[in-house]
C-alpha positions as CSV (number, residue, x, y, z in Angstrom):
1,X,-67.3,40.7,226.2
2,X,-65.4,40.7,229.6
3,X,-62.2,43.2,229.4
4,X,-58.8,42.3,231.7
5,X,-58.2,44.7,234.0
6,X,-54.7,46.9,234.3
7,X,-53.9,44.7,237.2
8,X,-52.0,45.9,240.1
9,X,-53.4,49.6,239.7
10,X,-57.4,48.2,239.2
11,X,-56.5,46.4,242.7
12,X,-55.4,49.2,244.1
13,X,-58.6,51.4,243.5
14,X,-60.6,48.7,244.6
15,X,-58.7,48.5,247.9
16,X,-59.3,52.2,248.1
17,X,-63.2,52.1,247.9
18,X,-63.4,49.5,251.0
19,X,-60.4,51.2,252.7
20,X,-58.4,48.1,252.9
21,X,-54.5,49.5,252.3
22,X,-52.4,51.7,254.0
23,X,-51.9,55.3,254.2
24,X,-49.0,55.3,251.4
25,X,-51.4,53.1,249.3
26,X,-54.1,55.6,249.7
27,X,-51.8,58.5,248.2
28,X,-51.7,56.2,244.4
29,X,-53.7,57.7,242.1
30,X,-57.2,55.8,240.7
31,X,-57.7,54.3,237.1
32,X,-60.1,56.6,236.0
33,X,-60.6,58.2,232.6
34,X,-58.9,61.2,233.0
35,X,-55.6,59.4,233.4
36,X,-55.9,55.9,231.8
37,X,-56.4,55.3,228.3
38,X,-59.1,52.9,229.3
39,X,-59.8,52.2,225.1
40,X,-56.6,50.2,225.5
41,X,-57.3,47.7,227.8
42,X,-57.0,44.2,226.6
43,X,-59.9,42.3,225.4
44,X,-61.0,38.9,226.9
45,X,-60.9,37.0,223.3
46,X,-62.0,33.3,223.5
47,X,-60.5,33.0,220.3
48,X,-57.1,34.6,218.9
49,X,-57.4,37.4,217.2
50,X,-55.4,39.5,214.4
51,X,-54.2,39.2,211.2
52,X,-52.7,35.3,211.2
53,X,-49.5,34.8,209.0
54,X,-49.2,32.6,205.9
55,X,-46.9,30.4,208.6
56,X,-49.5,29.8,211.1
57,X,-52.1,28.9,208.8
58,X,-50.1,26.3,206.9
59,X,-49.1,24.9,210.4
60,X,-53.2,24.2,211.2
61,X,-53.1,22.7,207.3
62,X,-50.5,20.9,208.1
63,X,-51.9,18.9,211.3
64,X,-54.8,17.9,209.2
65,X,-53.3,16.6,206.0
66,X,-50.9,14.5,208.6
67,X,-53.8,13.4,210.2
68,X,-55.8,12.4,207.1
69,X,-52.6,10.8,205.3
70,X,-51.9,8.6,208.4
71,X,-56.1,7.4,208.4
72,X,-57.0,7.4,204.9
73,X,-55.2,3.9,203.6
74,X,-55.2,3.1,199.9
75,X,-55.2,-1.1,199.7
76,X,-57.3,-4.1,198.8
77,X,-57.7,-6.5,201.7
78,X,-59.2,-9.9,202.1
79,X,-62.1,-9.2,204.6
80,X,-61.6,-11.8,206.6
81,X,-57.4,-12.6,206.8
82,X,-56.7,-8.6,206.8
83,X,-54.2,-9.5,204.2
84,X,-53.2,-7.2,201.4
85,X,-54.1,-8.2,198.0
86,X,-51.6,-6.8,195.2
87,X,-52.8,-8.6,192.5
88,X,-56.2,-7.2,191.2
89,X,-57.2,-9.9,188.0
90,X,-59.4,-12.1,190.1
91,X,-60.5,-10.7,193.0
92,X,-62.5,-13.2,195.4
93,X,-66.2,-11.8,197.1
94,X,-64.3,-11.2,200.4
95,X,-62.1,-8.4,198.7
96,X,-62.5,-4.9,199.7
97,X,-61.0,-1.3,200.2
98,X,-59.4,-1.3,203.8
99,X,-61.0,0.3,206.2
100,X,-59.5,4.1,207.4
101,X,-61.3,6.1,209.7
102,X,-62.8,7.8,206.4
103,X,-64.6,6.6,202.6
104,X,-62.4,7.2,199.9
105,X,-65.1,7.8,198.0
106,X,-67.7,10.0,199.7
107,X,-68.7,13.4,198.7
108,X,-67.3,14.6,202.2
109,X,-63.9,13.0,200.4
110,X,-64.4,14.8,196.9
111,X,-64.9,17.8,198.8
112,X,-61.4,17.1,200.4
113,X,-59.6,16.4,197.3
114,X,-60.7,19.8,195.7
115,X,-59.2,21.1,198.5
116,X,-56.1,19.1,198.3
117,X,-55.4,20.3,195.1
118,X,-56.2,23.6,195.5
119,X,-54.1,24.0,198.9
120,X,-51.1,22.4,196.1
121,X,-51.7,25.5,194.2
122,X,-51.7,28.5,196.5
123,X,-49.0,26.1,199.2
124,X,-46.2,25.4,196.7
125,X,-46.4,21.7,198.8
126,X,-47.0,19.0,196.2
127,X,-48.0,16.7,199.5
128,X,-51.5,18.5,199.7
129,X,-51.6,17.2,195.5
130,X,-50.3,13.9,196.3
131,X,-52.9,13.0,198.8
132,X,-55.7,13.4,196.1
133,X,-53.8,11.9,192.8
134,X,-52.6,9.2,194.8
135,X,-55.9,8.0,196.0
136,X,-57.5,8.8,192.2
137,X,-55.0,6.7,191.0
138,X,-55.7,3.7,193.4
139,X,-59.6,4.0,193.1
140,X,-59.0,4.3,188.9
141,X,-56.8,1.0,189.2
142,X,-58.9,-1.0,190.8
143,X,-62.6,-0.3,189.9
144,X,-62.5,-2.4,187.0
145,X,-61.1,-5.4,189.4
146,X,-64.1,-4.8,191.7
147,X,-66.6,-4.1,188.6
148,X,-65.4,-7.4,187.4
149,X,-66.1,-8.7,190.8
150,X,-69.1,-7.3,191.0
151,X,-70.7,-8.7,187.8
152,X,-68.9,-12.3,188.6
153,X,-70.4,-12.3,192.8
154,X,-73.1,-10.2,192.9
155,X,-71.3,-8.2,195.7
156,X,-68.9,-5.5,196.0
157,X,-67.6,-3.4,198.1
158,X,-69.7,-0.4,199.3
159,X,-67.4,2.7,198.6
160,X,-66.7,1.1,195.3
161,X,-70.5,1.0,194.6
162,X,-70.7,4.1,195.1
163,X,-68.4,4.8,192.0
164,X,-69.1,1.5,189.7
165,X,-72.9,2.2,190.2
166,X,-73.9,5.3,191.9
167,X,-77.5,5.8,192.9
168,X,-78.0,9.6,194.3
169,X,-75.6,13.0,193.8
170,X,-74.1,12.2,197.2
171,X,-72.8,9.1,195.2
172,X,-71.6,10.6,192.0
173,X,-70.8,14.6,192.5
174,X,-68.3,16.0,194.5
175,X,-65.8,13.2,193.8
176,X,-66.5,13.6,189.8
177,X,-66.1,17.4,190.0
178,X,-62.6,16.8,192.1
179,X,-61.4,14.7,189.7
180,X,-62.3,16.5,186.5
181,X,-60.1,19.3,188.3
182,X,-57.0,16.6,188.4
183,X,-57.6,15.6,185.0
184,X,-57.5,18.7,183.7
185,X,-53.9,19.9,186.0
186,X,-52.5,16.0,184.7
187,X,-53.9,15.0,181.3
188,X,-52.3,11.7,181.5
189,X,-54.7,11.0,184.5
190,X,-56.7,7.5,184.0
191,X,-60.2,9.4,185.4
192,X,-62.2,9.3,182.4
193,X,-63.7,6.0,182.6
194,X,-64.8,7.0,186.3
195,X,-65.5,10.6,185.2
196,X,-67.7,9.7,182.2
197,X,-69.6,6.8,184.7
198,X,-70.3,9.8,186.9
199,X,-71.6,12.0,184.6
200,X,-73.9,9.2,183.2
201,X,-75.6,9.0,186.2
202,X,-75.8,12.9,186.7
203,X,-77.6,13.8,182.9
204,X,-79.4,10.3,182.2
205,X,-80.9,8.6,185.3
206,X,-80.6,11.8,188.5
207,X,-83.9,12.5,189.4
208,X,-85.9,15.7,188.4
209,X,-88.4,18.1,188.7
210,X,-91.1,18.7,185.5
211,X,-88.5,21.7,184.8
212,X,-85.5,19.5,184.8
213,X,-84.1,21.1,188.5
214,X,-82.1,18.1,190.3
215,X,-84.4,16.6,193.2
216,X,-85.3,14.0,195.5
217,X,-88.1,12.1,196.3
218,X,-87.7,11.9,200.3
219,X,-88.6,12.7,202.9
220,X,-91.5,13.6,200.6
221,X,-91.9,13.8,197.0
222,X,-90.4,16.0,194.5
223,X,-88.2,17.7,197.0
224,X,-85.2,20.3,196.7
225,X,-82.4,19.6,198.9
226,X,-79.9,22.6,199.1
227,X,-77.3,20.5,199.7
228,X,-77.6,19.0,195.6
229,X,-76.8,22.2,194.3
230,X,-73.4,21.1,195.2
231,X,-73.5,18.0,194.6
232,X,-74.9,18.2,191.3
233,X,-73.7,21.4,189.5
234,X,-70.2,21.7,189.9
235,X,-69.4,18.6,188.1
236,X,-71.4,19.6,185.6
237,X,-70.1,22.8,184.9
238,X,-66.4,21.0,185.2
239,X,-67.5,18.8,182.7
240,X,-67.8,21.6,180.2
241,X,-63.8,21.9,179.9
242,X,-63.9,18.2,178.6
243,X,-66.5,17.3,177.1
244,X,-65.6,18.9,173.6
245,X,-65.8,22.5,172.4
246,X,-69.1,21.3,170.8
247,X,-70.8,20.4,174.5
248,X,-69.5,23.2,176.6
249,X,-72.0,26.1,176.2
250,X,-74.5,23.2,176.5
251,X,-72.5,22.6,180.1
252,X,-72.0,25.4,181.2
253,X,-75.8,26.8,180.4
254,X,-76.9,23.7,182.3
255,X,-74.7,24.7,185.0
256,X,-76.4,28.0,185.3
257,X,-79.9,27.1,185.0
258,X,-79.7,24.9,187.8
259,X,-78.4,27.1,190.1
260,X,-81.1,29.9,189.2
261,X,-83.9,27.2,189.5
262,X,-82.7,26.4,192.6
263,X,-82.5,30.1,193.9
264,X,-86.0,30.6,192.5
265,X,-87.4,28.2,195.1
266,X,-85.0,28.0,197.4
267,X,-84.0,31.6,198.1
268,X,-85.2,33.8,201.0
269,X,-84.7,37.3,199.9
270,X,-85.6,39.1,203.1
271,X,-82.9,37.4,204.9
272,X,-80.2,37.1,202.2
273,X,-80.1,33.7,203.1
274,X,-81.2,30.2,201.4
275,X,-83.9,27.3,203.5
276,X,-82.5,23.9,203.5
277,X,-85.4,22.0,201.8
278,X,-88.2,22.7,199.4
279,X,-91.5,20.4,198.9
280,X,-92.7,21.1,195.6
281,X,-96.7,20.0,197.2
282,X,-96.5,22.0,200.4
283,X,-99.0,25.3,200.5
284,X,-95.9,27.2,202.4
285,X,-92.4,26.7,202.6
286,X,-90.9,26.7,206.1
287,X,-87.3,28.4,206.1
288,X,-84.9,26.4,208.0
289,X,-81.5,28.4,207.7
290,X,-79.2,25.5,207.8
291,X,-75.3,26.5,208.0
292,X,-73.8,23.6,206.1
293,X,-76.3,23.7,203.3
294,X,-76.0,27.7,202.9
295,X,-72.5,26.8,202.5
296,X,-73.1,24.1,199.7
297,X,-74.9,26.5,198.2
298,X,-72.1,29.7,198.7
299,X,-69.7,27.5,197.4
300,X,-71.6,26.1,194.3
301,X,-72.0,29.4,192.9
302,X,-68.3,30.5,193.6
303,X,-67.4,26.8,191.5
304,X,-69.8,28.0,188.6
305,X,-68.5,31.4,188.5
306,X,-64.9,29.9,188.7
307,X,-65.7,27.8,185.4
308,X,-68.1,30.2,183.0
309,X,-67.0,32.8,181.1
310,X,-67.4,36.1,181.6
311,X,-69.5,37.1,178.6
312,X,-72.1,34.7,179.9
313,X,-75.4,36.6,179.6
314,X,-76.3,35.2,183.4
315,X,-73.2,35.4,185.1
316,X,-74.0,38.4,186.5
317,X,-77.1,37.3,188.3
318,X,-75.2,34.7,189.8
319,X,-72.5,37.0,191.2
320,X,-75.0,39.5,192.7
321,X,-77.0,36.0,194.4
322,X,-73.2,35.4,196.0
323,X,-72.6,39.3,196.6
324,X,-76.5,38.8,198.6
325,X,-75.6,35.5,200.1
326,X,-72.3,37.4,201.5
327,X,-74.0,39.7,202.8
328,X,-76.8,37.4,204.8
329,X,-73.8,35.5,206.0
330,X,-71.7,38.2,207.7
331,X,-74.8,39.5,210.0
332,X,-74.9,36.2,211.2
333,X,-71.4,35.6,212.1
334,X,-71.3,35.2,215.7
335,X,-68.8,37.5,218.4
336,X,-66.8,33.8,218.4
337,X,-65.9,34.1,214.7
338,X,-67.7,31.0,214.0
339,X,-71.4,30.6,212.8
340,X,-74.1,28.6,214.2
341,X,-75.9,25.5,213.3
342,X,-79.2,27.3,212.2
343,X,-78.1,30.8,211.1
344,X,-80.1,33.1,212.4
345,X,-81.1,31.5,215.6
346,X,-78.2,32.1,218.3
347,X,-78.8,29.7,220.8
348,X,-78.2,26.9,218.2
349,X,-74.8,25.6,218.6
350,X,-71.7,27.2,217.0
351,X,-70.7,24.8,214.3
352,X,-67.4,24.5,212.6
353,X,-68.1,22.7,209.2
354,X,-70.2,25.6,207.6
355,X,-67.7,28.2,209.0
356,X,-64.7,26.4,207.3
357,X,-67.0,26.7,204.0
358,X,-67.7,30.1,204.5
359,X,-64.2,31.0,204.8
360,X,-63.3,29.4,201.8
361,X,-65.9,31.2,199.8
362,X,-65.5,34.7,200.9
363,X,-61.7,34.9,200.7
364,X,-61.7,33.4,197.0
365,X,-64.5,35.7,196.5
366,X,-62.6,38.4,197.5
367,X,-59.2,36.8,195.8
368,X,-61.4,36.5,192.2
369,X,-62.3,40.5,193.0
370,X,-66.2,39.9,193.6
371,X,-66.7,41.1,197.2
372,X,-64.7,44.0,199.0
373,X,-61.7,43.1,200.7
374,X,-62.2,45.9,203.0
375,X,-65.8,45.2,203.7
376,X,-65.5,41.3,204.6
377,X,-61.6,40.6,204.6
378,X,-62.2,41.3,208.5
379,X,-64.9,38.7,208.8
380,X,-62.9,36.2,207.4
381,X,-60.1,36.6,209.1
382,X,-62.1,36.7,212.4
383,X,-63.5,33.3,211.0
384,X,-60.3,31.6,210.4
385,X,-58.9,32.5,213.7
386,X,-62.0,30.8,215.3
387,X,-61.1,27.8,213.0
388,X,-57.8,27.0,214.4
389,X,-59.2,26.5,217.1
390,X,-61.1,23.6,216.0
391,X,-58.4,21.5,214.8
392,X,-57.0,19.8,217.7
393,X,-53.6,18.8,218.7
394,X,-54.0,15.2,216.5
395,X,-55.4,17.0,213.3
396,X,-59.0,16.7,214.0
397,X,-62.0,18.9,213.7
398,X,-64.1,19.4,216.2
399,X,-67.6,20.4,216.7
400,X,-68.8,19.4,213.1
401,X,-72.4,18.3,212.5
402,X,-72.8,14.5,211.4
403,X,-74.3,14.2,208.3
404,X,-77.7,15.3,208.3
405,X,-81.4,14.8,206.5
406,X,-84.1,17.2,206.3
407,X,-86.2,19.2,208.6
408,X,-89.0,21.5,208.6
409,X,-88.8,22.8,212.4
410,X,-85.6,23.6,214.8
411,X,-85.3,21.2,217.7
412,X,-83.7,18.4,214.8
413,X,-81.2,20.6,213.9
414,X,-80.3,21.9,217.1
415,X,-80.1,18.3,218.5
416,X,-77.8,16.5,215.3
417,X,-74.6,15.4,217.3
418,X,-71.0,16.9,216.1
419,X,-68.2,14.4,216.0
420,X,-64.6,14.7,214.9
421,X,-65.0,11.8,212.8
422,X,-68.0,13.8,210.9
423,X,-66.4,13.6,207.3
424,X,-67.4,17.5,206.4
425,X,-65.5,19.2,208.3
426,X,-62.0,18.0,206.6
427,X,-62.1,19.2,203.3
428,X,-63.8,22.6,203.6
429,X,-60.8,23.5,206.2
430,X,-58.2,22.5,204.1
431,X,-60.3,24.4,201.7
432,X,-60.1,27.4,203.6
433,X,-56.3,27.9,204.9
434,X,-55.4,27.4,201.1
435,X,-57.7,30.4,200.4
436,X,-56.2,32.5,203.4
437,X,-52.6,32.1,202.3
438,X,-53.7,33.0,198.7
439,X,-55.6,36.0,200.8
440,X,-52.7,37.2,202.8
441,X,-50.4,37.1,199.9
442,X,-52.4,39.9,197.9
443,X,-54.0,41.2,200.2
444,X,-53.0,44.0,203.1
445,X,-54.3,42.7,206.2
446,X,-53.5,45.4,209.5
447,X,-53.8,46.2,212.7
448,X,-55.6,49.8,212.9
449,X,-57.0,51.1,216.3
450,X,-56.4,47.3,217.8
451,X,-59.1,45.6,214.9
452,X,-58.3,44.2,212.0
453,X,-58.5,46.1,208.4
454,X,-57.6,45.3,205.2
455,X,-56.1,48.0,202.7
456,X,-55.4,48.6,199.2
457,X,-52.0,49.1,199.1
458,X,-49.3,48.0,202.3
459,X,-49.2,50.1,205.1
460,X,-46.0,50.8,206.6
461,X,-46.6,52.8,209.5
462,X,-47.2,51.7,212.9
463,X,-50.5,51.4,214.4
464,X,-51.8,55.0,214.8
465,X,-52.7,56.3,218.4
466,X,-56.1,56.1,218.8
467,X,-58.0,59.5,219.4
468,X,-61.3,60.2,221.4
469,X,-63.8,62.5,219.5
């Protein structure tokens, strides 16, 4: 890391050295260690660094949710006029969901409306809760227009497919988990109908392994992605809170077995870290570290763990997987604060999507009192400050991976293009500055020997003078 020098006096003893100054110049004393507190001198950060304040870290929130309000529309449209349709009883085949720069109903978007409403929560600003419940709302209202549609034309509008008849996870479960969370903050939510469509799909007609563990059959047969621990088990452990008190151990224990069948395969103890895929007919199992994934699968067990009980006989082997998965995570942080597409190999590209999701996680993990504050509050601080500056002046993120398939060697991960209009990015930082005001507020970030620590209790005196040893 480069260090700024003390500027006129550095210039001065280099002058000296070549004898370039004059004889009065000559008489100034050298920078040296005996008479410089050379410990002080200013680091060359590419990124800011110290302990960001609740302000600052709204302001970032801020620029996105503008961003994503202005792009995001909620109306029907004739596909070829452009004109708005307002009445939904008999909609023609050319009706459809207008066209933002984002799908109202991706997973990329459920992630973002989890996030919405959690940023609500620790914010105080309703406008964060309002973005998600107005968009439920809209997509509740008018999928039985479009299902009618549907049956009447054969055709329908893509995004709506997705909800009126989903065909993967990616279709079905991080916009049902999000919207089990409204329900249950607004009972008089219309998102059951959608809800319990979701959830058909997810128990009855997901694919699975012999055991019952949620799978795929691409690229090859009877493979694990890491990425559907995400979007599989949160929804169902959601669903536990409203499906009756009769179903919810049944949820709940379904929630948890999934997540240890995954970990059983998937899990890469020596690293602390998960691989991306699994082939249930391959001899060995290539590791490929990938950032995103690891953080689908961080932030599936911190959802679990935020809906079961703690009596649960297993909960604690699910918090000590997170406490591991923590701990794999922060070697690999990089000096920039963010982490890199493929974890563990540094001259993959720096990638802001899984950093945003690794933010989240570790600051509600240390908010929820299941990691040290003092050990990783640092890290995540050192990660959000690399965040902001990701988001750019507009309210974009930058340097996210596009959506991405399955690899068993590096050059196709290292090569996936980043794009601001990659949907993943969004959601997980909204995700994350909610979890660092919520962080800052009971927690007691400082500056201590110019790095950042975080204490037990405030600290009210000024930054000690640093002493040699």
């Amino acid at each position: 890391m480069k260090l700024k020098t003390m500027g006129a006096a550095a210039t001065v003893w280099l002058a000296a050295l070549t004898g370039c100054v004059g004889t009065e110049q000559k008489t100034k004393e050298v920078m040296n260690d005996s008479n410089t507190p050379l410990h002080l001198l200013q680091p060359d950060y590419k990124i800011p660094y110290g302990v960001p304040t609740v302000e600052s870290v709204k302001e970032v929130m801020d620029r996105v949710l503008h961003y994503l309000q202005a792009c995001t529309p909620t109306r029907v449209v004739d596909a070829k006029s452009g004109q708005e349709i307002t009445d939904y009883a008999n909609l023609t085949a050319d009706a459809q969901l207008e066209r933002g720069t984002f799908r109202l109903a991706s997973y990329e978007w459920g992630v973002t409306y989890s996030a919405m409403l959690a940023a609500a929560e620790t914010t105080g600003d309703k406008a964060y809760a309002d973005y998600a419940i107005d968009r439920f709302k809209f997509l509740a209202e008018v999928a039985p227009a479009f299902r009618k549609q549907m049956d009447e034309t054969g055709k329908v509008d893509p995004q709506m497919r997705q909800i009126l008849t989903p065909k993967a996870l990616d279709d079905a479960g991080a916009v049902c988990a999000a919207m089990i969370k409204a329900q249950l903050k607004d009972s008089s939510l219309p998102l059951m109908p959608l809800i319990e469509n979701y959830m058909d799909f997810i128990n009855n007609k997901e694919y699975r392994l012999a055991d019952g563990t949620f799978a795929r059959t691409r690229p090859l047969r009877n493979t694990l992605w890491l990425d559907d621990m995400f979007m599989g088990i949160p929804p169902v452990a959601y669903y536990s809170k409203v499906a009756g008190a009769d179903k919810q151990a049944y949820y709940e224990n379904e929630a948890v077995r999934q997540v240890l069948q995954f970990a059983e395969r998937m899990w890469v103890p020596e690293k602390n870290l998960f691989r991306h895929g699994w082939v249930e007919s391959m001899q060995d199992h290539p590791a490929m570290h990938w950032g995103r994934a690891n953080g689908w699968a961080l932030l599936t067990m911190c959802e679990v763990l935020d809906v079961i009980p703690e009596s649960h006989p297993q909960r604690g082997a699910i918090l000590e997987l997170l406490r591991s998965h923590v701990r794999g995570l922060a070697a690999c942080q990089s000096g920039e604060g963010l982490w890199h597409q493929l974890l563990d190999r540094n001259d993959s590209y720096l990638e802001s999507s899984c950093t945003a999701i690794y933010t989240y996680c570790m600051a509600h993990a240390i908010n929820r009192g299941w990691i040290d504050a003092m050990a990783y509050g640092p890290a995540v601080t050192l990660a959000w400050n690399a965040l902001t500056t990701q988001v750019n002046a507009e309210g974009q993120v930058e340097n996210t991976c596009v959506g991405t398939g399955m690899s068993f060697e590096p050059a196709f991960y290292y090569y996936r293009p980043i794009s601001v209009y990659a949907a993943h990015g969004y959601g997980p930082l909204i995700w994350a500055g909610a979890e660092m005001v919520q962080l800052l507020k009971q927690n007691h970030p400082k500056m201590n020997d110019s790095a950042v620590h975080f204490y037990r209790t405030e600290q009210k005196t000024q930054e000690p003078i640093f002493h040699e040893e």
